[in-house]
Short mmCIF file of the C-alpha atoms (twelve columns), coordinates in Angstrom:
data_MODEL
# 
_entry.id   MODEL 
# 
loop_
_atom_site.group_PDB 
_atom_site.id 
_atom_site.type_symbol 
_atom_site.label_atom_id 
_atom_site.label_alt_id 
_atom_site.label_comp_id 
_atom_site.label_asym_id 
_atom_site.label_seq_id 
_atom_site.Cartn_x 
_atom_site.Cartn_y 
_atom_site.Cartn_z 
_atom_site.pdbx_PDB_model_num 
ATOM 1   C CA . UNK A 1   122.059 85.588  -3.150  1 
ATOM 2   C CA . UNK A 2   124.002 87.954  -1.596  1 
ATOM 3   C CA . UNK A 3   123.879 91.479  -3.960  1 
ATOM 4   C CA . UNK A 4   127.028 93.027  -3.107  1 
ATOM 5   C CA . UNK A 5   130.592 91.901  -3.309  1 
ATOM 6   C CA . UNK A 6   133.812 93.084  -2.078  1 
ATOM 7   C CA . UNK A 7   136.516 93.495  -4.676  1 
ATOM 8   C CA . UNK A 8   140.010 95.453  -3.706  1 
ATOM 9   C CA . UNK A 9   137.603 96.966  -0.596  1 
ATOM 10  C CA . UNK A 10  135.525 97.868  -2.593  1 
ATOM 11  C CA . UNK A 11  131.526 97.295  -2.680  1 
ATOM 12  C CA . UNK A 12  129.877 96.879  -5.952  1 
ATOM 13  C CA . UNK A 13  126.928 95.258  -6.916  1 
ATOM 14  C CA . UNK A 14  126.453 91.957  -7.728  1 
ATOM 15  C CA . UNK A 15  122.780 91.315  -9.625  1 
ATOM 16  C CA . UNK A 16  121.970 89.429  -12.528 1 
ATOM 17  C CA . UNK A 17  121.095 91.093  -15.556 1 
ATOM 18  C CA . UNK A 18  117.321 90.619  -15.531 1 
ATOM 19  C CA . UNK A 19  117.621 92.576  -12.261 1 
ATOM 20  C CA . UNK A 20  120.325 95.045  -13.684 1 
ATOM 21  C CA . UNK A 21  117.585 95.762  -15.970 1 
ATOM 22  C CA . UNK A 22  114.482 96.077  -13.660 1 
ATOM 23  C CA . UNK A 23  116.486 99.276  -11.812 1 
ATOM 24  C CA . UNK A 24  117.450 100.577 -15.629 1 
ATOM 25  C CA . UNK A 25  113.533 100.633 -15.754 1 
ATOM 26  C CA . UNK A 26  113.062 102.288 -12.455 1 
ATOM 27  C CA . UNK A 27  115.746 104.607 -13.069 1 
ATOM 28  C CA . UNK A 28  113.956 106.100 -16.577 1 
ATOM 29  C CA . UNK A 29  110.938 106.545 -14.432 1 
ATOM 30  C CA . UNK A 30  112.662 108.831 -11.878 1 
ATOM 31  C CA . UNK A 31  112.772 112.556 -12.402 1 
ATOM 32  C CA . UNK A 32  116.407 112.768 -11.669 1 
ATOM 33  C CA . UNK A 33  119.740 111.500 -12.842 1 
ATOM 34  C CA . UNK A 34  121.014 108.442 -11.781 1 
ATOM 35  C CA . UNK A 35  124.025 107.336 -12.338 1 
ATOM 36  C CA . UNK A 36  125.412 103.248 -13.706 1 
ATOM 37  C CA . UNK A 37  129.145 102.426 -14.600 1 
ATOM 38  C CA . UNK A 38  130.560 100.011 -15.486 1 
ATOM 39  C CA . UNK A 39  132.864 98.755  -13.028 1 
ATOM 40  C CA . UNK A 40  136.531 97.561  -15.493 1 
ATOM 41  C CA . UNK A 41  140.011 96.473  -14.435 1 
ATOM 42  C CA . UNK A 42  140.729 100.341 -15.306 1 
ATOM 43  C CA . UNK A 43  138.024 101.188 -12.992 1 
ATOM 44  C CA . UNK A 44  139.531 99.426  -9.979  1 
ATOM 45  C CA . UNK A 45  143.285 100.030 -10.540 1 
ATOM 46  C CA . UNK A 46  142.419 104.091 -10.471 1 
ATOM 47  C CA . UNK A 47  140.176 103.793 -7.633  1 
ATOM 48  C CA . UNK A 48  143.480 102.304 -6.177  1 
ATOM 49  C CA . UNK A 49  145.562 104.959 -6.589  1 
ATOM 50  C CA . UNK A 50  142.533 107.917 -6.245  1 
ATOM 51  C CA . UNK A 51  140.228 108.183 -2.964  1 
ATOM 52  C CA . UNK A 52  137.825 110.381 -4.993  1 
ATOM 53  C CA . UNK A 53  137.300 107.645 -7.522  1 
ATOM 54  C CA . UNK A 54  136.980 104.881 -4.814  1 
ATOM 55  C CA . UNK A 55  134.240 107.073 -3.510  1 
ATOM 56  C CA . UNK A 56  133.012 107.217 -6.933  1 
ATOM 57  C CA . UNK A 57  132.235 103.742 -7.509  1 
ATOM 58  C CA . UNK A 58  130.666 103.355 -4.204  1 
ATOM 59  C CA . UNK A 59  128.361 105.771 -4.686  1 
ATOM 60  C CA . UNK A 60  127.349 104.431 -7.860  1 
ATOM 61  C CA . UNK A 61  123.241 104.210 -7.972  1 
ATOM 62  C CA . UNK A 62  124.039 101.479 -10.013 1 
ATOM 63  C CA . UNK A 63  127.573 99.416  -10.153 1 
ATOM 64  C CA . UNK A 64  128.202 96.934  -13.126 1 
ATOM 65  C CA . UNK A 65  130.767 94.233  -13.430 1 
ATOM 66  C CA . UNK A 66  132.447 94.530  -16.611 1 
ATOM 67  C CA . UNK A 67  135.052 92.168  -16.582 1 
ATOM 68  C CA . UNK A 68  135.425 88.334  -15.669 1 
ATOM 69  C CA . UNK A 69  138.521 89.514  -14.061 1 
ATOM 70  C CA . UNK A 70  137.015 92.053  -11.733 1 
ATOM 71  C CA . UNK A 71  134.538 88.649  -10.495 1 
ATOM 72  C CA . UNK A 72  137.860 86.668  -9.951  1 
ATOM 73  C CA . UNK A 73  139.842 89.213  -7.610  1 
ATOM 74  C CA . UNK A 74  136.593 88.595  -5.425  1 
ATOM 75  C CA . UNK A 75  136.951 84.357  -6.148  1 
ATOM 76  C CA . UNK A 76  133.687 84.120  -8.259  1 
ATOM 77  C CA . UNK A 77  135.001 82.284  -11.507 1 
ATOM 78  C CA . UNK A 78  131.677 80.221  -12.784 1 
ATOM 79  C CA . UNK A 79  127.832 80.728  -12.093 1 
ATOM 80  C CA . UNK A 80  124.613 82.745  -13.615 1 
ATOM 81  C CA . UNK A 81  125.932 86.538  -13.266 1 
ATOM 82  C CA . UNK A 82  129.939 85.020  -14.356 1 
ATOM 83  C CA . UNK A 83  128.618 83.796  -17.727 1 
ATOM 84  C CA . UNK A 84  126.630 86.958  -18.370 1 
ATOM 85  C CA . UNK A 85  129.946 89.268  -17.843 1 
ATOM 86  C CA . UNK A 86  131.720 86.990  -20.170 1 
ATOM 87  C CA . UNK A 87  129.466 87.294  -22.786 1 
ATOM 88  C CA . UNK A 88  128.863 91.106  -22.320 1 
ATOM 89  C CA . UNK A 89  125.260 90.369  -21.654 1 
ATOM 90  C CA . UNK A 90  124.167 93.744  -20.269 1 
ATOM 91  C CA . UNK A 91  125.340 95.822  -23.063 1 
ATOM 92  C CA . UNK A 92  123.119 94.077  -25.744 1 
ATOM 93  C CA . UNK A 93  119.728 94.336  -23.533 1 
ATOM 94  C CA . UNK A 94  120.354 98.128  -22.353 1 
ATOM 95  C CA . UNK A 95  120.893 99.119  -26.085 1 
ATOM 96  C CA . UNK A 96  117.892 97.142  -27.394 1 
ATOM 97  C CA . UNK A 97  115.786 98.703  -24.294 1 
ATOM 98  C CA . UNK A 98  117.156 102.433 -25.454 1 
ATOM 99  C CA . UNK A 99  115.507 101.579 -28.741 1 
ATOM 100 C CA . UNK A 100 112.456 99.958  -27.908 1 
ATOM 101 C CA . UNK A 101 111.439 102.616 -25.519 1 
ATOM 102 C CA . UNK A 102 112.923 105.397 -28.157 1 
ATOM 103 C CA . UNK A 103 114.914 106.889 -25.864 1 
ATOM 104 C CA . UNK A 104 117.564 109.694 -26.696 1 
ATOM 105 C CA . UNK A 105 121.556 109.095 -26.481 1 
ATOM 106 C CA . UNK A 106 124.276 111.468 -25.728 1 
ATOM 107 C CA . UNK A 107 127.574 110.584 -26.212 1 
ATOM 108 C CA . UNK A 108 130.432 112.230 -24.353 1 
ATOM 109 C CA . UNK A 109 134.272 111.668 -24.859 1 
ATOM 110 C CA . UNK A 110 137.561 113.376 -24.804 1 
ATOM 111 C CA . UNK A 111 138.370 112.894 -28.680 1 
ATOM 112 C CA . UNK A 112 136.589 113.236 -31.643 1 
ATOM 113 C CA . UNK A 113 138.112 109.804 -32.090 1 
ATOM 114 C CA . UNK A 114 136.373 108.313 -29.393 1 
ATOM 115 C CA . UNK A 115 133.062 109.445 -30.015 1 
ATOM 116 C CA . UNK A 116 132.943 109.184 -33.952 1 
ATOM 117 C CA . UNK A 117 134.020 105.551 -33.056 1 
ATOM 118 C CA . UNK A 118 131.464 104.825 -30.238 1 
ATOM 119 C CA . UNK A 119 128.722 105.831 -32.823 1 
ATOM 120 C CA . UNK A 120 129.304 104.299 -35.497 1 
ATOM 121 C CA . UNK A 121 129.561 101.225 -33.193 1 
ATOM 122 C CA . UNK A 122 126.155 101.558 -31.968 1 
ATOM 123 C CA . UNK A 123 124.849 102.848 -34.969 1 
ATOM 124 C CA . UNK A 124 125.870 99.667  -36.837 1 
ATOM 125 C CA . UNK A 125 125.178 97.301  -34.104 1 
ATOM 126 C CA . UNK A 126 122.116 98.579  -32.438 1 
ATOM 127 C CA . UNK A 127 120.171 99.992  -36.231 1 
ATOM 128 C CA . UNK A 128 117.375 102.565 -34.662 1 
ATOM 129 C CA . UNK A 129 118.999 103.705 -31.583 1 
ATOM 130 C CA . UNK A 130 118.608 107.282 -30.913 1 
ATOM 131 C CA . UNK A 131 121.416 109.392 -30.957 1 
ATOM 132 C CA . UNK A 132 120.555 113.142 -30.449 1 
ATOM 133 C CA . UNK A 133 123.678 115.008 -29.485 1 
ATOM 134 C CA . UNK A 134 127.621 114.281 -28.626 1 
ATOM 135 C CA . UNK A 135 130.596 116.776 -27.656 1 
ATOM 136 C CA . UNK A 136 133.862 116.483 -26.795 1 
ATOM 137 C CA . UNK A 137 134.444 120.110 -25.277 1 
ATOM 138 C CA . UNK A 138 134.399 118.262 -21.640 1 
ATOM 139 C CA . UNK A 139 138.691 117.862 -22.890 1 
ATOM 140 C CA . UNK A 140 138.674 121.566 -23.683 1 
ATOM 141 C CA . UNK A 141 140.102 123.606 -20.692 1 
ATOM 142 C CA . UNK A 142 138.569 127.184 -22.432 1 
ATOM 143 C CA . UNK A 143 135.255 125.237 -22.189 1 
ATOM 144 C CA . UNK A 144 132.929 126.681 -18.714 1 
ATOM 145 C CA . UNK A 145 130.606 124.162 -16.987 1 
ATOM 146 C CA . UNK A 146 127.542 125.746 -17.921 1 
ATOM 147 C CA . UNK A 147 128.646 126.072 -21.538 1 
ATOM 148 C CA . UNK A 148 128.503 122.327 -21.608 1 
ATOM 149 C CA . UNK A 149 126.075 121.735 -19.542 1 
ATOM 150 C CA . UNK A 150 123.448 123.464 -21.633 1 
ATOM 151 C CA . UNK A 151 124.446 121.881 -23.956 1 
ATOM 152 C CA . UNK A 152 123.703 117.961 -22.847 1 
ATOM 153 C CA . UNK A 153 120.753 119.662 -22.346 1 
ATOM 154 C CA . UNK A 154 119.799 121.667 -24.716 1 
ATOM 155 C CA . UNK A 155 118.637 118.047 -26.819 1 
ATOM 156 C CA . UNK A 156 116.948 116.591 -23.332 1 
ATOM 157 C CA . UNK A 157 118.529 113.283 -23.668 1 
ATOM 158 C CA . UNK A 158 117.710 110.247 -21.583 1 
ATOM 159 C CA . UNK A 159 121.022 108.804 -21.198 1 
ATOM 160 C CA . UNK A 160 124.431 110.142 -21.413 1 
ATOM 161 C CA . UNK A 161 127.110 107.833 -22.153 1 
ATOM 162 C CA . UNK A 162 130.528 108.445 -21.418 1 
ATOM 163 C CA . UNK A 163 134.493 107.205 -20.349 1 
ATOM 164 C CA . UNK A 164 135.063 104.855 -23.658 1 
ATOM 165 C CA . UNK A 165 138.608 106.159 -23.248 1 
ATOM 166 C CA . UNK A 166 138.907 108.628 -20.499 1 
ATOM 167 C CA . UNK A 167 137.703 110.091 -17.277 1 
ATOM 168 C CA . UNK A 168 137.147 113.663 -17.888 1 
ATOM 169 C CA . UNK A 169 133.144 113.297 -18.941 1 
ATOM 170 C CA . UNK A 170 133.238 110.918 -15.398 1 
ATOM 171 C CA . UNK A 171 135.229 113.883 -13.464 1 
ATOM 172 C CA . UNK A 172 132.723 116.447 -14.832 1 
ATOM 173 C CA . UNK A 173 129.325 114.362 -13.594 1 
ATOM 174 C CA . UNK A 174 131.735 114.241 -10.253 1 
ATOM 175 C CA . UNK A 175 131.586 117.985 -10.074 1 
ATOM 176 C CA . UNK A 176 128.327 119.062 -11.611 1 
ATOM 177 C CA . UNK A 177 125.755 115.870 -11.260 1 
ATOM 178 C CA . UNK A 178 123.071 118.262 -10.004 1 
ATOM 179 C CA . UNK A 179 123.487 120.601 -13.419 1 
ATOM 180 C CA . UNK A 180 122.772 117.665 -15.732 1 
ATOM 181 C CA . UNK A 181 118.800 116.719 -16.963 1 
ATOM 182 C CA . UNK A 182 118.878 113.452 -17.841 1 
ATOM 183 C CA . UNK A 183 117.723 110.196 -16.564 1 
ATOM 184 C CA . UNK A 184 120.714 108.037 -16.588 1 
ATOM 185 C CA . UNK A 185 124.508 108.530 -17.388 1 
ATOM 186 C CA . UNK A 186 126.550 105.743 -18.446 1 
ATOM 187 C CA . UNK A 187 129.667 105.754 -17.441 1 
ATOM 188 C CA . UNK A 188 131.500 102.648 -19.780 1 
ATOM 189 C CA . UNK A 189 134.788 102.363 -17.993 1 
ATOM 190 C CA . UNK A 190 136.870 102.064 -20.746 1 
ATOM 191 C CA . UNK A 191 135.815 98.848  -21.622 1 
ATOM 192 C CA . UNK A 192 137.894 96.836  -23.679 1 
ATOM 193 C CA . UNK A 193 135.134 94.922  -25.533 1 
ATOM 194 C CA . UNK A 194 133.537 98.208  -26.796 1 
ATOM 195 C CA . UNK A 195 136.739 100.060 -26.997 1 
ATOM 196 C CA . UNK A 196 137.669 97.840  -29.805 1 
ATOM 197 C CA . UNK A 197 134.591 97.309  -31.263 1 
ATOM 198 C CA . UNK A 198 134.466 101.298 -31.982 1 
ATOM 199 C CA . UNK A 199 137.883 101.114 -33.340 1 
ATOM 200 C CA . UNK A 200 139.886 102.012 -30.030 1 
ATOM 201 C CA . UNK A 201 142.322 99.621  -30.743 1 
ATOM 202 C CA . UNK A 202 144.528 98.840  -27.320 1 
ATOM 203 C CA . UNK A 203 147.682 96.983  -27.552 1 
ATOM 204 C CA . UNK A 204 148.049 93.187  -26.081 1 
ATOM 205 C CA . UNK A 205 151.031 94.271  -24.504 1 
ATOM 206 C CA . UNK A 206 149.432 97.039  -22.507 1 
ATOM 207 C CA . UNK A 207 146.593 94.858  -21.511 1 
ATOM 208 C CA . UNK A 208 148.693 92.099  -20.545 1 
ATOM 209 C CA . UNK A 209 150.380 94.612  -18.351 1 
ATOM 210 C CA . UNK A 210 147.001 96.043  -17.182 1 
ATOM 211 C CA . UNK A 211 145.987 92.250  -16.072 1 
ATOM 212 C CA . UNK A 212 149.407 91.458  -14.563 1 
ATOM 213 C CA . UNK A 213 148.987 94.904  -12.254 1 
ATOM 214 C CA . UNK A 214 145.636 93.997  -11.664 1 
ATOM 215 C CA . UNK A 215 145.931 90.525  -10.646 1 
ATOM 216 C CA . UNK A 216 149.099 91.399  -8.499  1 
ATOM 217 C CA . UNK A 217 146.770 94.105  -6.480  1 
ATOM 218 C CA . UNK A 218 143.702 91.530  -6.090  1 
ATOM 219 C CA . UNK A 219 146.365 89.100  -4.191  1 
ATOM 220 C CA . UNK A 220 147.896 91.665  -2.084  1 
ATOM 221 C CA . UNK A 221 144.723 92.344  -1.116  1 
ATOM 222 C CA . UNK A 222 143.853 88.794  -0.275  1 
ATOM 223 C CA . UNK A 223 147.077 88.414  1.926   1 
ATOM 224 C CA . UNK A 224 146.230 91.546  3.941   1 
ATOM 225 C CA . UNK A 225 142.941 90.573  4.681   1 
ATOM 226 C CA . UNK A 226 143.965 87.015  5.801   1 
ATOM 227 C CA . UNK A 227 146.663 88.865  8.133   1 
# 
């Protein structure tokens, strides 16, 4: 099977989740960040309009395919790895790994809003995971680099999570990956499932817009290439 796939140009990876979560193993071993997002419909339509955040998801240590949607635009619609997006698979075995190994969670959003609602999602969900620190001073302009980085950390987390609804924390780890202990950040794309799970609630309109755009793009693509 091949592990990459080509969606809008782009190449993400394209792994099961047994073997999503062999590298989540590796990548606790390491003594350095590493860095997993998951790839949305959000994800793809700003890499679209942003070179920096095309290069972004390339450069991914680890890519994850969020959405069915993101699988059709490359004309996967059944199969192993389809099923497993659909049902949100990867979500429920990283959290249950973060707990079983008891390993430390930062959360990082724009909004008090956003974080307050990611965890009391997880909290609720995922009883015994580890939450050690969360901030949302990456939206505060007055807030310096350092400030923030000491922060993350000052509590030595093991995985940061960020980008529930946003893409400041994800334009920070951009700038300043190499200030950052850690061993993984999270980057969650905006992803509708959680979004609402935590409380984000997103209009149908807007994401039958969001699709609509998205969809268009994906065949434009598809006619260029067959040019």
């Amino acid at each position: 099977m091949c592990d990459k796939i080509n969606v809008l140009g782009i190449h993400l990876d394209y792994l099961n989740v047994d073997a999503e979560m062999e590298r989540i193993v590796d990548f606790i071993q390491n003594d350095h960040l590493d860095t997993v997002g998951i790839v949305t419909m959000n994800m793809l339509l700003l890499a679209e309009k942003d070179a920096r955040w095309k290069a972004y998801l390339e450069e991914l240590d680890m890519s994850i395919l969020g959405e069915t949607e993101v699988l059709e635009a490359a004309d996967i619609t059944s199969g192993q790895i389809y099923e497993e997006v659909k049902e949100n698979e990867f979500f429920a075995r990283l959290f249950w790994y973060l707990i079983n190994q008891n390993l430390k969670i930062f959360l990082l959003g724009e909004s008090q809003e956003e974080v307050e609602g990611l965890k009391t999602y997880l909290l609720d969900t995922y009883p015994g995971i580890d939450i050690v620190g969360e901030t949302t001073e990456v939206a505060d302009e007055n807030t310096s680099i350092d400030h923030l980085a000491n922060e993350i950390n000052s509590v030595s987390p093991d995985v940061i999570l960020s980008g529930l609804q946003g893409y400041l924390p994800d334009q920070f780890l951009l700038e300043n990956r190499q200030k950052i202990n850690g061993k993984i950040w999270i980057s969650l794309g905006e992803h509708p499932n959680i979004q609402n799970e935590a409380g984000l609630k997103v209009s149908w309109w807007s994401t039958l817009l969001k699709k609509n755009t998205f969809r268009r793009l994906a065949a434009k693509f598809k006619e260029g290439k067959n040019e």
